[in-house]
N, CA, C and O atoms as a GROMACS GRO file, in nm:
protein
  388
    1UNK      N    1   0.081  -0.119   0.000
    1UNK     CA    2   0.000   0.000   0.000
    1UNK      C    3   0.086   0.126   0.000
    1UNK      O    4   0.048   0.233  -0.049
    2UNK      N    5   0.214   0.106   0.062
    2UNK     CA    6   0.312   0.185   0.084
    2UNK      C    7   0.353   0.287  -0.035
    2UNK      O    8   0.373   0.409  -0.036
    3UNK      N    9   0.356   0.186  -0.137
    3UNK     CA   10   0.439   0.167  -0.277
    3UNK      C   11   0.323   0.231  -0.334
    3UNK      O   12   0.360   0.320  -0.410
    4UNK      N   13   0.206   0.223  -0.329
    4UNK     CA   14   0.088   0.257  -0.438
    4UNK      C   15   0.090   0.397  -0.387
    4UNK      O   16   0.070   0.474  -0.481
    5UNK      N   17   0.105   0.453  -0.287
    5UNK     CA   18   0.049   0.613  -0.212
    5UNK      C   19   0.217   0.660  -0.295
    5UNK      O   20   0.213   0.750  -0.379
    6UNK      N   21   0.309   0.615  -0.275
    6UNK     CA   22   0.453   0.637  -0.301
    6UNK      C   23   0.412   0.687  -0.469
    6UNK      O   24   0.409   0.803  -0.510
    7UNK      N   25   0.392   0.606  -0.519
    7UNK     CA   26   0.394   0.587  -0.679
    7UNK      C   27   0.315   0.698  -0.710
    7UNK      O   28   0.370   0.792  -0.768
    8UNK      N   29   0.163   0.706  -0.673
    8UNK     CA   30   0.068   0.822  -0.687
    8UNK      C   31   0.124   0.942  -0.650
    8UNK      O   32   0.120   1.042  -0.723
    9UNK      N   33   0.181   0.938  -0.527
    9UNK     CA   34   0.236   1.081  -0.484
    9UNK      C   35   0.365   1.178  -0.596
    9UNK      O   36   0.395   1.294  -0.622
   10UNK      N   37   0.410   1.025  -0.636
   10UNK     CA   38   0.520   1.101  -0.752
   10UNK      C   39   0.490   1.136  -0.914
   10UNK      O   40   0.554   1.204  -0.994
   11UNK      N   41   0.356   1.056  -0.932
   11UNK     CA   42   0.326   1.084  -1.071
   11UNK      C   43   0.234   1.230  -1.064
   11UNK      O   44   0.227   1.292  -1.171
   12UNK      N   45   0.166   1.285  -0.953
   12UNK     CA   46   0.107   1.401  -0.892
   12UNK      C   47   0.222   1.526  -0.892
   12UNK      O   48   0.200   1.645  -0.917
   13UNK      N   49   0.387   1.446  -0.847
   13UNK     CA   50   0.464   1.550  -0.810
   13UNK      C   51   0.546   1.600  -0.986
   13UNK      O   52   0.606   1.702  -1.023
   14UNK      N   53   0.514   1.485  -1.047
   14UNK     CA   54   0.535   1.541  -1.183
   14UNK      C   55   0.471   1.620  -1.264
   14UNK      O   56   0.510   1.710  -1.339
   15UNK      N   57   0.378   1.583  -1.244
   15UNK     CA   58   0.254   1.672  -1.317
   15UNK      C   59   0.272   1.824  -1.242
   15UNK      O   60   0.217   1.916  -1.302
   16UNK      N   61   0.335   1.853  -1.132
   16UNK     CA   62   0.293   1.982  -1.060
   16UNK      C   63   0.433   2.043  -1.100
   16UNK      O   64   0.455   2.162  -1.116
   17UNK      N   65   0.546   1.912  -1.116
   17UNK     CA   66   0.674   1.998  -1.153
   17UNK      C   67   0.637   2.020  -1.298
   17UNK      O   68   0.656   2.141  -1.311
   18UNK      N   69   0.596   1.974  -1.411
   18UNK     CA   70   0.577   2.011  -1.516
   18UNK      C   71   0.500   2.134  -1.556
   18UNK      O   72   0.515   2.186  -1.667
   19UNK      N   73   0.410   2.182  -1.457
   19UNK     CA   74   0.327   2.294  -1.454
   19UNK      C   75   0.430   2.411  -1.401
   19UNK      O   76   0.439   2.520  -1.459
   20UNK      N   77   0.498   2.382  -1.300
   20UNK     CA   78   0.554   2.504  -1.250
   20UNK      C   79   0.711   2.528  -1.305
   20UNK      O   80   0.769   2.631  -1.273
   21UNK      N   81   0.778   2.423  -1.393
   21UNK     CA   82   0.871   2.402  -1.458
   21UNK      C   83   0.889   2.395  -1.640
   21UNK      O   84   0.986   2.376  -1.713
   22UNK      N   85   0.727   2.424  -1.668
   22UNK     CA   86   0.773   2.383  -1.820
   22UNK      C   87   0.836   2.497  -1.893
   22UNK      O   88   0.864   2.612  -1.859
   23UNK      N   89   0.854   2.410  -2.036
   23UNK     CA   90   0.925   2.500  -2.127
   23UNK      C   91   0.876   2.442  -2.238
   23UNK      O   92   0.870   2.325  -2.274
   24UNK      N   93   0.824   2.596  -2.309
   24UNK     CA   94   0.747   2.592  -2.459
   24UNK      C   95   0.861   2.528  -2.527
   24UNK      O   96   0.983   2.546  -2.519
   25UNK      N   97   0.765   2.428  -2.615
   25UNK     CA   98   0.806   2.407  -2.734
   25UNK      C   99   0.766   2.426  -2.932
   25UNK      O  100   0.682   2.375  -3.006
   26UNK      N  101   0.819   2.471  -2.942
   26UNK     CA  102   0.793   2.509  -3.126
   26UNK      C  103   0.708   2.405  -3.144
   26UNK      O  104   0.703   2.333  -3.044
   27UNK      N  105   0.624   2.362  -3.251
   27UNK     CA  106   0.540   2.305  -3.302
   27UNK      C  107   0.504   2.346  -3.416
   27UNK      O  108   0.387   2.358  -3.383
   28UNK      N  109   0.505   2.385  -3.549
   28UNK     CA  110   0.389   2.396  -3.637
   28UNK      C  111   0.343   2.564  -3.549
   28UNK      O  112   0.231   2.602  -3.516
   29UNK      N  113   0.426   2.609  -3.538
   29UNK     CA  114   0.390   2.765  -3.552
   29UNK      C  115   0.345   2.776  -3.403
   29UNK      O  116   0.338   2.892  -3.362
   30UNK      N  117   0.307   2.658  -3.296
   30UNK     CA  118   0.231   2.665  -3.166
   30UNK      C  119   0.319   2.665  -3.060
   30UNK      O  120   0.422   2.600  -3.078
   31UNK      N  121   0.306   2.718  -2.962
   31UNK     CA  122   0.385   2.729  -2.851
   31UNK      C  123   0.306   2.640  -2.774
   31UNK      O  124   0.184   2.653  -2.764
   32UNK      N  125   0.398   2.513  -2.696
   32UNK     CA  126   0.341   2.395  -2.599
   32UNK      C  127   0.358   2.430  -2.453
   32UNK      O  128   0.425   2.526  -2.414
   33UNK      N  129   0.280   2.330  -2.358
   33UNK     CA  130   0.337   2.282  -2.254
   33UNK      C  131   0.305   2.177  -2.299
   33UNK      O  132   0.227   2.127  -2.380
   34UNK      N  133   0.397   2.149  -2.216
   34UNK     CA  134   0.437   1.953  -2.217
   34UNK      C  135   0.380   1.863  -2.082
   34UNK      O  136   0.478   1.821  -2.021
   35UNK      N  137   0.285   1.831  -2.033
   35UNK     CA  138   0.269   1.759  -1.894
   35UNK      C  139   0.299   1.597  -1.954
   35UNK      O  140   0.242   1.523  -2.034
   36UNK      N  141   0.391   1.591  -1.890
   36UNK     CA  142   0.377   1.428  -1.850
   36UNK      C  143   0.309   1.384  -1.688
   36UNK      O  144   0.303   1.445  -1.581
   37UNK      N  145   0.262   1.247  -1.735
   37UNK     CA  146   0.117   1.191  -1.688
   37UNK      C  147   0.200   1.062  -1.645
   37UNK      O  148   0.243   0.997  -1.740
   38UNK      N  149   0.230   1.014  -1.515
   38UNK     CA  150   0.303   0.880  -1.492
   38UNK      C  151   0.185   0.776  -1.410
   38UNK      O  152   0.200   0.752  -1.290
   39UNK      N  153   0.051   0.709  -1.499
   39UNK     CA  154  -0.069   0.640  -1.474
   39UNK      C  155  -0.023   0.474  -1.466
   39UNK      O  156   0.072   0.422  -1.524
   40UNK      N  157  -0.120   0.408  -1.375
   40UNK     CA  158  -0.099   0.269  -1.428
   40UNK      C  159  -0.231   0.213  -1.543
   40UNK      O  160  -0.344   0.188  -1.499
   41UNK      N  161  -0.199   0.200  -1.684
   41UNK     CA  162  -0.284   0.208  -1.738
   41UNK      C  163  -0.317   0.091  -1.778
   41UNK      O  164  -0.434   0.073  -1.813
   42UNK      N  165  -0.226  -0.013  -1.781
   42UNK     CA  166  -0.242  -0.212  -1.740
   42UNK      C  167  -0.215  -0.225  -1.593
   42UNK      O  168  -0.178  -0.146  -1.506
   43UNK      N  169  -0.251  -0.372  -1.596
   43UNK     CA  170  -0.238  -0.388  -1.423
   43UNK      C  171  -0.360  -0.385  -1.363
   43UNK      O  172  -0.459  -0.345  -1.424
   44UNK      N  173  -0.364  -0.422  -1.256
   44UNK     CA  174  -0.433  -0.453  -1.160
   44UNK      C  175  -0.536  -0.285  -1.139
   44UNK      O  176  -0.657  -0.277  -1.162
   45UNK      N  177  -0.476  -0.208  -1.108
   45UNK     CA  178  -0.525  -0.059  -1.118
   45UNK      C  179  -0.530   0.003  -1.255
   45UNK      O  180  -0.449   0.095  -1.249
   46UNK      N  181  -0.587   0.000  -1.383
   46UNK     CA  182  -0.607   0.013  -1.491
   46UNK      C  183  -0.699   0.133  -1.439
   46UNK      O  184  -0.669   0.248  -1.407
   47UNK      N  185  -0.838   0.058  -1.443
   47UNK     CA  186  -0.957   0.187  -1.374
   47UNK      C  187  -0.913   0.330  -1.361
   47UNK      O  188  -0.946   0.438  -1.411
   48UNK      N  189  -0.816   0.282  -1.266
   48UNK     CA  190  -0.754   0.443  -1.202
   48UNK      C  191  -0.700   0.496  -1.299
   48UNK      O  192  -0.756   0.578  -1.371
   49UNK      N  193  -0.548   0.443  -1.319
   49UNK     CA  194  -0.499   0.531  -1.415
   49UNK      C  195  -0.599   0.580  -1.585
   49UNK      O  196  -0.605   0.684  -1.650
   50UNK      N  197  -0.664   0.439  -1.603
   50UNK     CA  198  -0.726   0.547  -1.743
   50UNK      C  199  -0.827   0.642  -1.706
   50UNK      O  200  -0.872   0.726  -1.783
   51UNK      N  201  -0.873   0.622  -1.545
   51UNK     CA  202  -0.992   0.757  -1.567
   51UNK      C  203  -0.893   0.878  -1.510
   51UNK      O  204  -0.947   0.989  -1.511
   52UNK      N  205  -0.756   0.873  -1.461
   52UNK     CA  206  -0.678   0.994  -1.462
   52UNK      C  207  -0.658   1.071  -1.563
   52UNK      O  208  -0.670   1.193  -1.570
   53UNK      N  209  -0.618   0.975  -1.664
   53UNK     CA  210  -0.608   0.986  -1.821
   53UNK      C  211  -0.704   1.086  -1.862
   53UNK      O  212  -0.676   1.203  -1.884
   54UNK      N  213  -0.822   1.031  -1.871
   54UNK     CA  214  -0.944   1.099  -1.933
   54UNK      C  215  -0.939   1.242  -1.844
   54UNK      O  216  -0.915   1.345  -1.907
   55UNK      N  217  -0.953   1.247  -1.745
   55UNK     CA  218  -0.940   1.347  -1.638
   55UNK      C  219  -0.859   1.460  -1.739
   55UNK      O  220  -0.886   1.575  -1.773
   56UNK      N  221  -0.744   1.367  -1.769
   56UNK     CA  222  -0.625   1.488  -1.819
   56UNK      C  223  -0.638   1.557  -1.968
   56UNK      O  224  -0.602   1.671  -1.995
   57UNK      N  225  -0.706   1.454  -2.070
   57UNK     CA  226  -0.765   1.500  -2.139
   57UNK      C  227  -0.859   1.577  -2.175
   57UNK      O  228  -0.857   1.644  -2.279
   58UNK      N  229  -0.953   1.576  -2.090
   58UNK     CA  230  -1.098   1.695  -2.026
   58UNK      C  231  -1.047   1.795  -2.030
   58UNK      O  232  -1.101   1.892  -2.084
   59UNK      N  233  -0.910   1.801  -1.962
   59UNK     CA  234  -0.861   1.906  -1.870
   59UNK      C  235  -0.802   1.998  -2.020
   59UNK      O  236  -0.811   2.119  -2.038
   60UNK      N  237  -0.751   1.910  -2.097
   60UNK     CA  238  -0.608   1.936  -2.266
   60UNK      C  239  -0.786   2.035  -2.317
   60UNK      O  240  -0.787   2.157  -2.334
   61UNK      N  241  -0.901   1.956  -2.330
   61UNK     CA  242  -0.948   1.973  -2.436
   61UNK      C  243  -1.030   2.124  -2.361
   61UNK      O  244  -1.056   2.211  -2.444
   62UNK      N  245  -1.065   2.152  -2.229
   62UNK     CA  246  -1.111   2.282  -2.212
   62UNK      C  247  -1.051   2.403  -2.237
   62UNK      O  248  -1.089   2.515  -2.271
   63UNK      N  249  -0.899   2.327  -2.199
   63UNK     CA  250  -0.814   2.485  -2.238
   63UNK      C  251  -0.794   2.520  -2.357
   63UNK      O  252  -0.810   2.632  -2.406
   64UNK      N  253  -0.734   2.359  -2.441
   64UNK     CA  254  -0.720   2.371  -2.567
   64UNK      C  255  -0.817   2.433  -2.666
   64UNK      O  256  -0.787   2.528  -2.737
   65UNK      N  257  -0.954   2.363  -2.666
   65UNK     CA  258  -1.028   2.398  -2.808
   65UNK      C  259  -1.155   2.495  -2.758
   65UNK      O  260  -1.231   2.554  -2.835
   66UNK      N  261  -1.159   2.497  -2.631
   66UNK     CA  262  -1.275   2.591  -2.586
   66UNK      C  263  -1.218   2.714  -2.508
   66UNK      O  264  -1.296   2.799  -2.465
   67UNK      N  265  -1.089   2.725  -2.491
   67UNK     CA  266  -1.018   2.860  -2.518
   67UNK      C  267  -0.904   2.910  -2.598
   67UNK      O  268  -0.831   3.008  -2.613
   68UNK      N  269  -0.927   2.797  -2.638
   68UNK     CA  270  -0.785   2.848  -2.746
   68UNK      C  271  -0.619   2.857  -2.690
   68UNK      O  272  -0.514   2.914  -2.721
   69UNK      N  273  -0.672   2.761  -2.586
   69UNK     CA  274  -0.519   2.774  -2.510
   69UNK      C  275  -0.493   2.887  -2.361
   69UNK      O  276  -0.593   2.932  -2.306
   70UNK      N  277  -0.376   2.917  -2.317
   70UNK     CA  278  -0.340   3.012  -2.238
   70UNK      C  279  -0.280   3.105  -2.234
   70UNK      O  280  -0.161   3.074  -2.247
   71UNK      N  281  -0.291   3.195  -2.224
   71UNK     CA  282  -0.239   3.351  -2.232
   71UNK      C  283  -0.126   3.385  -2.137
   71UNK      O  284  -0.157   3.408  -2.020
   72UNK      N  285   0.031   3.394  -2.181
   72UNK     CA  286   0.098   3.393  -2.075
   72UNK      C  287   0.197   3.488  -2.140
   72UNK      O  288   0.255   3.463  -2.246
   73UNK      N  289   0.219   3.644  -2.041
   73UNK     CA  290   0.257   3.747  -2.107
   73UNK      C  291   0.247   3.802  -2.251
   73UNK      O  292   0.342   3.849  -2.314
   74UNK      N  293   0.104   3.788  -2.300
   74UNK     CA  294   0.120   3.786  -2.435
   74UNK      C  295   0.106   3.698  -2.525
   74UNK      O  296   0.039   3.722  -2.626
   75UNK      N  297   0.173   3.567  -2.504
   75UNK     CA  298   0.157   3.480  -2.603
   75UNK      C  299   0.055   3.362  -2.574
   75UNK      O  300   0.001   3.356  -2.463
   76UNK      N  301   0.031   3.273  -2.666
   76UNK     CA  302  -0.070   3.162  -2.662
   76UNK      C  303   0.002   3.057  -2.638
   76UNK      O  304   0.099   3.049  -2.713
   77UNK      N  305  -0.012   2.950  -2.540
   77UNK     CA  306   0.032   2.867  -2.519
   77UNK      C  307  -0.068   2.720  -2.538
   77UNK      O  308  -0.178   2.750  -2.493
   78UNK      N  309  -0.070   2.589  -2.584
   78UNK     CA  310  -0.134   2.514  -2.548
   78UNK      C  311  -0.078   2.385  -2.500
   78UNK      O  312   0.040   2.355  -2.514
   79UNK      N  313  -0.175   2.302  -2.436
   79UNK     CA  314  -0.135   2.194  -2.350
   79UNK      C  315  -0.113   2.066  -2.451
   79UNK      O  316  -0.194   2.050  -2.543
   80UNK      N  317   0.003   1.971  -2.433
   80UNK     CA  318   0.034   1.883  -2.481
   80UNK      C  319   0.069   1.765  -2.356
   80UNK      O  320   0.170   1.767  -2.285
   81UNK      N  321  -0.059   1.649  -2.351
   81UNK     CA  322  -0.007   1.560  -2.274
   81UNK      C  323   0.090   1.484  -2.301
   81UNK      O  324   0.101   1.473  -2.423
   82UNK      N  325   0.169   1.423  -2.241
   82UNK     CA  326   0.235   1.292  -2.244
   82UNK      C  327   0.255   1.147  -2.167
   82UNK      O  328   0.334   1.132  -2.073
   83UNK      N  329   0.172   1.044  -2.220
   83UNK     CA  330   0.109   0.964  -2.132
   83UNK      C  331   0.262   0.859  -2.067
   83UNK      O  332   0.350   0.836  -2.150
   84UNK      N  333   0.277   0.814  -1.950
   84UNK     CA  334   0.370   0.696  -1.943
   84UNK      C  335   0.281   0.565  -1.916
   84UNK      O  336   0.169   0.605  -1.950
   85UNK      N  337   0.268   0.442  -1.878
   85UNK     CA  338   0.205   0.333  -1.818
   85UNK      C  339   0.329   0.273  -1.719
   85UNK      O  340   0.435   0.221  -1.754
   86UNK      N  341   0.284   0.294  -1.601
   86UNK     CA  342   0.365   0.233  -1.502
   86UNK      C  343   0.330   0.124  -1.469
   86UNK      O  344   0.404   0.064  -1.392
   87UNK      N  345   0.193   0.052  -1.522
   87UNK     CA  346   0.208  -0.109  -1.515
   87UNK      C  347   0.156  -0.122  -1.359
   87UNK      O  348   0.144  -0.233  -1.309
   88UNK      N  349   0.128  -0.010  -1.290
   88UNK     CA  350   0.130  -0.055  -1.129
   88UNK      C  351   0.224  -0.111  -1.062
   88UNK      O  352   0.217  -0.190  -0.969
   89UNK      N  353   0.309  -0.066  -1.113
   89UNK     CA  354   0.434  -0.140  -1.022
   89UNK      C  355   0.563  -0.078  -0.962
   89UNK      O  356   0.576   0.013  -1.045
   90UNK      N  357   0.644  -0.066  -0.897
   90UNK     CA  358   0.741   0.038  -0.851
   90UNK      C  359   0.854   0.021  -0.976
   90UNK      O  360   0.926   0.106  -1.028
   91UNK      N  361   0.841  -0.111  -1.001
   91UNK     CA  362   0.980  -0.085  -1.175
   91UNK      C  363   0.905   0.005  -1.251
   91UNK      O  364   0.954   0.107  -1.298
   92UNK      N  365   0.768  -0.034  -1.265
   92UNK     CA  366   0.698   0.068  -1.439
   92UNK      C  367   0.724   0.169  -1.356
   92UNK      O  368   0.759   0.242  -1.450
   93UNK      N  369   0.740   0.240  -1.260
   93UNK     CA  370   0.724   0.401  -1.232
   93UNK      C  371   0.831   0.442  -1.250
   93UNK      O  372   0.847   0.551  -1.306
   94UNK      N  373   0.956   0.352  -1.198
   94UNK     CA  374   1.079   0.396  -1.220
   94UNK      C  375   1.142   0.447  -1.364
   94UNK      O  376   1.203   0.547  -1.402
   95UNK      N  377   1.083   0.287  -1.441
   95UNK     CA  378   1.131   0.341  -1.616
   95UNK      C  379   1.062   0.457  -1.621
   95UNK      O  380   1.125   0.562  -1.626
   96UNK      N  381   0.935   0.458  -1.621
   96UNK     CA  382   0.841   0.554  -1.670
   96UNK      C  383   0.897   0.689  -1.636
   96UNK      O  384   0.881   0.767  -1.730
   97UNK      N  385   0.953   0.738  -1.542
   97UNK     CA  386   0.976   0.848  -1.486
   97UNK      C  387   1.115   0.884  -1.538
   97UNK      O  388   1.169   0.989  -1.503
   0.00000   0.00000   0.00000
């Protein structure tokens, strides 16, 4: 149980370093953020991680196509997920991460 609060707590601490750490990337004329997403999306906990998933996508598609992104000094920024599958396990989190 140790390992599962462990695992969750760090794929949470990525997602929050990726928010308060990213860096745009070029695209096709678009300025990104990049979140990576560290879910168990096989495994025993599937459920969880794909309805995080969806969660995160909800999240891509309000900012993305129903505002057009985010406004940050000026420029437009939009969200680009990046999914890992940690398999539920303390190895998948490790590669994954």
């Amino acid at each position: 149980m140790r390992n599962l609060i462990r695992g969750t707590m760090a794929g949470w601490l990525a997602v929050i370093l990726a928010l308060v750490f990213w860096g745009p990337a070029q695209a096709q004329g678009e300025k990104k953020i990049k979140i990576g997403v560290i879910n168990p999306m096989t495994g025993p906990a599937a459920p969880w991680g794909l309805a995080a998933q969806c969660s995160m996508e909800r999240f891509k598609i309000l900012f993305n196509d129903r505002q057009g992104g985010i406004t940050v000094k000026g420029q437009k920024y939009k969200f680009e997920m990046i999914y890992a599958d940690d398999k539920y396990t303390v190895a998948g989190g490790r590669a994954a991460g």
